[in-house]
Structures are given as structure tokens and as C-alpha cells.
N, C-alpha and C positions, 0 to 999 in steps of 0.2 A: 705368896707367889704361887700361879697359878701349877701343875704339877707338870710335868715332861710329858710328853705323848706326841709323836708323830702320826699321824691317819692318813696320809697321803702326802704328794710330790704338789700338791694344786693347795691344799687346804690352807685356809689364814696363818699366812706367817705372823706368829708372834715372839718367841727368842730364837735368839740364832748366835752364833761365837764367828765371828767376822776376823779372818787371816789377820797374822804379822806379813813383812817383807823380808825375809832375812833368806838366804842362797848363797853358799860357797858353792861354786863349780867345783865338782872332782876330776879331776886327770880323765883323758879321755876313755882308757882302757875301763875305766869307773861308770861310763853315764852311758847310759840308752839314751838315744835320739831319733831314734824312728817313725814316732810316732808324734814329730814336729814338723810344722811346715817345711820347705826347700829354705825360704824367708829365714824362719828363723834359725836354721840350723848354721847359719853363718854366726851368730853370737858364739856359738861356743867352741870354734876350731880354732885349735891349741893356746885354748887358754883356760887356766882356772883360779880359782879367786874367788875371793870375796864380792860380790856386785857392787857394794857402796864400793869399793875400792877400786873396782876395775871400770865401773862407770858410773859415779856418783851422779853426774846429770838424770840418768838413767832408774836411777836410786828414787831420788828425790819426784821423780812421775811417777813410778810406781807408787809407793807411800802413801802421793798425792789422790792417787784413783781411791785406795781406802776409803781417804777421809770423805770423797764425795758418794762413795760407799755408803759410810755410814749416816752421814745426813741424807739418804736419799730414805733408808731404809727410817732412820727415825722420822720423819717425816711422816710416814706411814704410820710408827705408833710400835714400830717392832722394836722390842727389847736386845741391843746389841752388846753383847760379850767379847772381848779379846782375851788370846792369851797372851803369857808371857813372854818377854823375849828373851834369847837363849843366853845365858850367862857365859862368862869370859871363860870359864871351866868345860863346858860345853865345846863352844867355839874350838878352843885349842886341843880338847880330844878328836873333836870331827877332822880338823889339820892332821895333825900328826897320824891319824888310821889311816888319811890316803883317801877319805869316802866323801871327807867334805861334810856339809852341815846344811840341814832345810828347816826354813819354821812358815810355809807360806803358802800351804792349801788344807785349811783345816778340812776338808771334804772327809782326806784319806784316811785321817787314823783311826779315825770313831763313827760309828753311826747309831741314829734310833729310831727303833723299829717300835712304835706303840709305848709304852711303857719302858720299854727294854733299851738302855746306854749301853753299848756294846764294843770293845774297844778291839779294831783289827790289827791284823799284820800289813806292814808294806812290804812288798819288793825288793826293792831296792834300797840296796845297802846304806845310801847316803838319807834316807829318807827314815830307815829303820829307829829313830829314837824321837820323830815328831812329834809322835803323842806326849812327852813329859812336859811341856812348855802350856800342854793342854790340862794334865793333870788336875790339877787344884781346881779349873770347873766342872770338870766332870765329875767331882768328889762334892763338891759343894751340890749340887745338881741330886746326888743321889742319895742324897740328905733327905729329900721328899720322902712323904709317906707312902707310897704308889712305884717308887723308882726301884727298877733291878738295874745292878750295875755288871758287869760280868768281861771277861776278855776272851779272844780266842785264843788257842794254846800256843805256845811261842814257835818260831818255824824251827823244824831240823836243819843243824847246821853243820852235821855228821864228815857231810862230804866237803865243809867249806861254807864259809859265807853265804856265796853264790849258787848254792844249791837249790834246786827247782822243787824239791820234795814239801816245802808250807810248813803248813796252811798258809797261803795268804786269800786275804781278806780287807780290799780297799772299798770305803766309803762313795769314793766315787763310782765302781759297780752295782751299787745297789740304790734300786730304785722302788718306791714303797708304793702301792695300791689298793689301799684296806688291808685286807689279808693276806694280799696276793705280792709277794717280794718277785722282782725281776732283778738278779745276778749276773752281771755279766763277767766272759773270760776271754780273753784273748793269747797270753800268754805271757802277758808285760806286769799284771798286775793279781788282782786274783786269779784261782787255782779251784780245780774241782776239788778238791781236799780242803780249800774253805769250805767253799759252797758246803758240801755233805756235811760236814760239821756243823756249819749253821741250820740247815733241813733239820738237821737230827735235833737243834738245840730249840728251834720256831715249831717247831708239831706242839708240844707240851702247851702251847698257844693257839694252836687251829690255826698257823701259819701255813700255807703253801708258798715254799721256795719254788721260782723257775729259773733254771740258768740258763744264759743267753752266749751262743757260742758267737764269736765278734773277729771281725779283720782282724789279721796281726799285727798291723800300722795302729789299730785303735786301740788307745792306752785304758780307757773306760767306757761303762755300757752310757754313762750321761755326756760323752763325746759324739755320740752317733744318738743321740734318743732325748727328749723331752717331754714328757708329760704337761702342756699346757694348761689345762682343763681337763674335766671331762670328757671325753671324745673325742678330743682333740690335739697332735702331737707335731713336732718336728723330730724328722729321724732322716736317718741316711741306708736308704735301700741296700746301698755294697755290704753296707757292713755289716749286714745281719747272715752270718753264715748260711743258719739253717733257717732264714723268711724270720717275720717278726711273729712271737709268740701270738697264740690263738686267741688267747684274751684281749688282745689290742688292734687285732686282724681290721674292723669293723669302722675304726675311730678314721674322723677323718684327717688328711696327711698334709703337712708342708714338708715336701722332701729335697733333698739338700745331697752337694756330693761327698766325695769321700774326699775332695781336696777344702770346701769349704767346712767340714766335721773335723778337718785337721785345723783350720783357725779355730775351734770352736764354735761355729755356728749353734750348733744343740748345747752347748754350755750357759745357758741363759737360765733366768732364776724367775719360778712364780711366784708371785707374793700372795696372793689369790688367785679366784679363777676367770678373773679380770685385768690383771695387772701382772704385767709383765717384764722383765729386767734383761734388755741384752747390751750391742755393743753398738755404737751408735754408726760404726760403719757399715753396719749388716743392713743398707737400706732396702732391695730388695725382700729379705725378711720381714722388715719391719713392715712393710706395707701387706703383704700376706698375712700377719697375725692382725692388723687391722681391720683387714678386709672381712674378718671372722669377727670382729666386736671386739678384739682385745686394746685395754689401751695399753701401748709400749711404753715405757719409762727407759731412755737410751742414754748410756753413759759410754766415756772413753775409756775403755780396757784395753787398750793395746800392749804395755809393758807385763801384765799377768796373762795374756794370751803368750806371750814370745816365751812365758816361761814353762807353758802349756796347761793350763789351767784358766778359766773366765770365773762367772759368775758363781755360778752354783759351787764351782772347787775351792774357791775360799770363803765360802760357808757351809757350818754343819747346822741343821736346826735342835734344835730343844723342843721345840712348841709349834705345834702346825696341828691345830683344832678348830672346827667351827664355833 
């Protein structure tokens, strides 16, 4: 098996760990929802639960999108990974804390930066134990000859739970460019206390981290941001607090608003720097990236968008080499 190495957000996708479906809603007082559609944010007043149970039809599409997931990507030739699903032991601790239980955007818990498996912190309380379902691939994974496996350090939880003080560190903020890491923060999910810890930890590499300061409606930097190509990006103007980093200043733009960066528009996935993966509604989009040479590869993600995550948030890669 070929070794782990990320070198880019565009480079040939070769493995990749392709999301479960699994969502208990937490009590309201539990769940940020800000940084969802108007749309969708009617799913989840006053209710919580389990989704198979509170809307199995609902269940069974989601699931569904996977599978056409996963033959789209092997079709391609890319090596696809799942984790596990969360054991009845799991399940009934996530119930009984009150926080609820997620197994369905492997983006967040982990990312790889070149050689380096690097497992972050989430946020959010109900999200806080996603990584173990991931576990046993990313151990198998670090098996390789070439593989650093490493975590960030667990958040302080001094003040509680819900404490702001991190590190946090989501996979979906980070987006890879050679050398060059773009971080983003908003407030929802990573923290400049990841970020610094990761700078501190990517130098020993000839890493430059850049953190991207982000709306507070935008939960990640890859909600507002996609690196198509080469040159080439969809992003969302509002959401870049302080303008978009200098190294990407140059590239040219399909720009998108801050209400279509709330469906995901910028959550689409390159498989190369040809081939492109969004949502088959986004037609205006899709003719944009065509118009550029890209061919689009359009699937229906509407049930993993409602949950706020598309393309690229239920997958983490392994292998993106030429």
C-alpha cells in the first residue's frame, strides 16, 4: 500500500475514509445552529433524537447518498475506507450526558498534512468523541513506514465542558497547499490555541501555517473556500474577515454568497485538477466550473447538506499524490 501523503486540496485523490450516518440531536440548549441554512434549521426545533428514529425515510436517503458516494469515487480508482459504527455502549453514553452522539463527517476529527495523521479537537460537545469510530484506521494507516501519527492536546475543560479555552483543531479548517496550511477560525470550531500549536508543531517540517480569520455564521474555512485547481477557487467574499490570504489573492474566483456558503456551495470535493464533485443542485456553479475546463461529477447531497456538511466534510483523505 502506497504510503499516506497529502500535498495538496487538488492533487489525485487516491484513499480517502468516506463518513457513516449516525446523528443523535442534543436538546436544544446543546446544539449551535448558526451556521445552518434558515431551511434547515427547522429540522431541529424542539426536537432530539436519534435521526433513524425521528425520521427514518430521512435515514434511508442520507445512507443512500453514501453508497452513490462511494461508487462514484471508486469508479475513479480511489481507495475508499469507512469507519465504524458506534456501538450500543457509545450510543447510550452520548443519551444519558445530554450531548447526544455524531459519527458523520469524518473531515473533523483528523487531518493529513504530508506525511503527518494528526488527530484534532472538536468543539462541540456532542461531536467530542467522533474520532473513536475512526480509530483503528488511522492506526492501521500509521503502520506505514513514512507515517507520523500524533494528536493535539486535549481541550481544557477547567471551566466546564463548554469552555472556549482548546485547543480546538477541526479538519474542516484546514486546507493544505504544498507547504503552505490555510486555518481557518471563526469561533464555532477551531481556536488560535489550535492554530499556534499546530505552527509550532508544522515548522520542524518547513510548514507555513496561515490562519484565516472567518464570519461567525461560518462553521469552517472549506464552507467559504475551495481550492479547485491550480488557480483556481470558489470562495465566498463576506466571509473572509481580513480579504483572502496573499498567496491566493492572484487565483482566479467563482464567488459565491454568504447565504449559498451556508448550503455548502464551497463544500465540494476535487478528485483532481480536472474532476470535480458537488451537488447536483448547485447548477449555476456547475456551469462556472465548466466554463473553466472542469468536468463536474454532480451527485444529490441534500440530507448531509441539512446536517451541514457536503462533500469534502464526509471525507478525510489518506493519499492525494501525483
Amino acid at each position: 500500500m502506497e504510503t499516506n501523503a497529502v500535498m495538496s486540496e487538488f492533487a489525485p485523490l487516491k484513499r480517502v475514509v468516506l463518513a457513516q450516518s449516525q446523528f443523535y440531536i442534543p436538546k436544544e440548549d446543546q446544539l449551535e445552529t448558526n451556521f445552518l441554512s434558515d431551511k434547515n434549521l427547522t429540522l431541529f426545533e424542539h426536537k432530539f433524537g436519534d435521526i433513524a428514529d425521528l425520521y427514518p425515510e430521512m435515514q434511508k436517503r442520507w445512507e443512500n447518498e453514501k453508497e452513490q458516494m462511494l461508487r462514484l469515487l471508486t469508479s475513479y480508482g480511489v481507495e475508499v475506507l469507512r469507519p465504524r459504527l458506534l456501538t450500543e455502549y457509545e450510543k447510550t453514553a452520548g443519551k444519558e450526558s445530554g450531548h447526544g452522539y455524531a459519527n458523520f463527517f469524518t473531515r473533523d476529527p483528523f487531518f493529513t498534512v504530508g506525511n503527518l495523521i494528526i488527530e484534532g479537537n472538536l468543539r462541540f460537545p456532542h461531536r467530542r468523541l467522533e474520532i473513536l469510530p475512526l480509530r483503528e484506521l488511522l492506526l492501521a494507516e500509521a503502520e506505514q513506514a513514512q507515517a507520523i501519527y500524533l494528536a493535539a492536546p486535549q481541550p481544557d475543560i477547567s471551566q466546564g465542558l463548554a469552555a472556549e479555552t482548546g485547543p480546538f483543531l477541526e479538519g474542516g479548517d484546514v486546507l493544505v497547499y504544498g507547504k503552505t496550511i490555510f486555518v481557518g477560525y471563526s469561533g464555532l470550531a477551531s481556536n488560535l490555541t489550535g492554530i499556534h500549536w499546530l505552527k509550532a508543531l508544522l515548522q520542524h517540517w518547513d510548514y507555513e501555517v496561515v490562519p484565516v480569520r472567518l464570519h461567525p455564521d461560518i462553521l469552517h474555512l472549506d464552507c467559504a473556500l475551495s481550492l479547485v485547481r491550480e488557480g483556481l477557487m470558489i470562495y465566498c467574499e463576506e466571509a473572509f474577515l481580513d480579504g483572502l490570504p496573499e498567496q491566493l489573492e492572484h487565483w482566479d474566483k467563482i464567488t459565491i454568497s454568504l447565504e449559498e456558503a451556508s448550503q455548502l456551495m464551497a463544500n465540494g470535493l476535487p478528485l483532481n485538477e480536472s474532476v470535480y464533485i458537488t451537488d447536483q443542485s448547485f447548477t449555476t456553479l456547475i456551469m462556472a466550473l465548466e466554463g473553466y475546463g472542469v468536468k463536474v461529477e454532480a451527485l444529490d447531497y441534500e440530507i448531509s447538506r441539512i446536517f451541514g456538511g457536503s462533500f469534502r466534510c464526509t471525507t478525510q483523505a489518506f493519499l492525494r499524490t501525483e
